[in-house]
N, C-alpha and C positions, 0 to 999 in steps of 0.2 A: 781655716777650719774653725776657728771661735767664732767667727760671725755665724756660720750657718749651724753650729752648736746652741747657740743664743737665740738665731730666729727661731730652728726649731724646737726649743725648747718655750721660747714664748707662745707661738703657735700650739702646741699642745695643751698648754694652759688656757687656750681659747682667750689671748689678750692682744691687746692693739697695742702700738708702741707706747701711745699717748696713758693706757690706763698702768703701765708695768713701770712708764717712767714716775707717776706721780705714787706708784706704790712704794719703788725705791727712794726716788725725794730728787732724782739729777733731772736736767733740763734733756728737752728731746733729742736737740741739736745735738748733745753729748751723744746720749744714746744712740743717734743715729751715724756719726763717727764709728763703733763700738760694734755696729751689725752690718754694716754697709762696706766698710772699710778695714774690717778688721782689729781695727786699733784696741790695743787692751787697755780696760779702763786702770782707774788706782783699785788699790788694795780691799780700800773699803769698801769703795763701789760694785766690785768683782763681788765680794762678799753679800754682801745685800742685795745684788742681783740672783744669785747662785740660793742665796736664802728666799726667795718669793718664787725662783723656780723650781725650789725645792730637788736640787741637784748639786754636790761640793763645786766650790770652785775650779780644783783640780778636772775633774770631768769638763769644764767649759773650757778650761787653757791648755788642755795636752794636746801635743800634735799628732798622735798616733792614740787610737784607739784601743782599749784594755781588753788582754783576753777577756772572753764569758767565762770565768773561773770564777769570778765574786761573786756568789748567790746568795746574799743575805747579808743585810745592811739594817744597821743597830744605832737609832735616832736616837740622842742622849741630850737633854736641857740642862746648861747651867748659864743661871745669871739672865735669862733670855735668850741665850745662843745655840743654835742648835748646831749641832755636829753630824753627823759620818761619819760609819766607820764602815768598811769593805770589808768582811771576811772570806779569805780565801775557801774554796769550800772543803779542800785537803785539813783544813784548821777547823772548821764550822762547829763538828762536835765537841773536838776539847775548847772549844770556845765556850760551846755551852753549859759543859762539865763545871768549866772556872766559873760560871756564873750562879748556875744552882748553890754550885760550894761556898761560895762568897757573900752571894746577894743577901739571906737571912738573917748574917752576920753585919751585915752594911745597914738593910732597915732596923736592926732590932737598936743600933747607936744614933741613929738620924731621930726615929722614930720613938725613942722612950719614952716620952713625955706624952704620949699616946694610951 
């Protein structure tokens, strides 16, 4: 299931092996263990693969498929790192409740020197 999570996900991104391997920085040969064979790569490389196809890692390495119950996904930058966050959509609104609530108070501390 990871390999053909991987092809497909490099394939929607309209990329050949050759331009996703030099995006991530691993040699082909690796990558091609990794989509051909299954094999799961290291941690970091998972990472940085999942980061250029713009999809978590967890989504590339689970063996069973997630309900569609997550509809709406909350991309967060620190440091350069971006994240994922799945909200369930039973949550969605008091999710959004916490944010309006909070956020104002988040930028107006980040942000004073503005």
């Amino acid at each position: 299931m990871f390999s053909e999570k991987l092809k497909q996900q490099r394939e929607e991104k309209n990329l050949t092996q050759a331009e996703l391997c030099k995006r991530v920085g691993i040699r082909r040969d690796s990558y091609n263990k990794y989509e051909r064979k299954g094999i799961k790569p290291p941690y970091d490389v998972l990472a940085r693969l999942a980061k250029e196809l713009d999809v978590t890692a967890d989504y590339l390495i689970a063996e069973k498929e997630q309900a569609e119950t997550n509809d709406y996904v909350f991309v967060a930058g620190k440091n350069g790192v971006r994240q994922k966050f799945e909200i369930p959509s039973d949550k969605l609104e008091r999710f959004k409740k916490l944010i309006e609530a909070g956020l104002p108070e988040i930028l107006d501390k980040e942000h004073s020197d503005l």
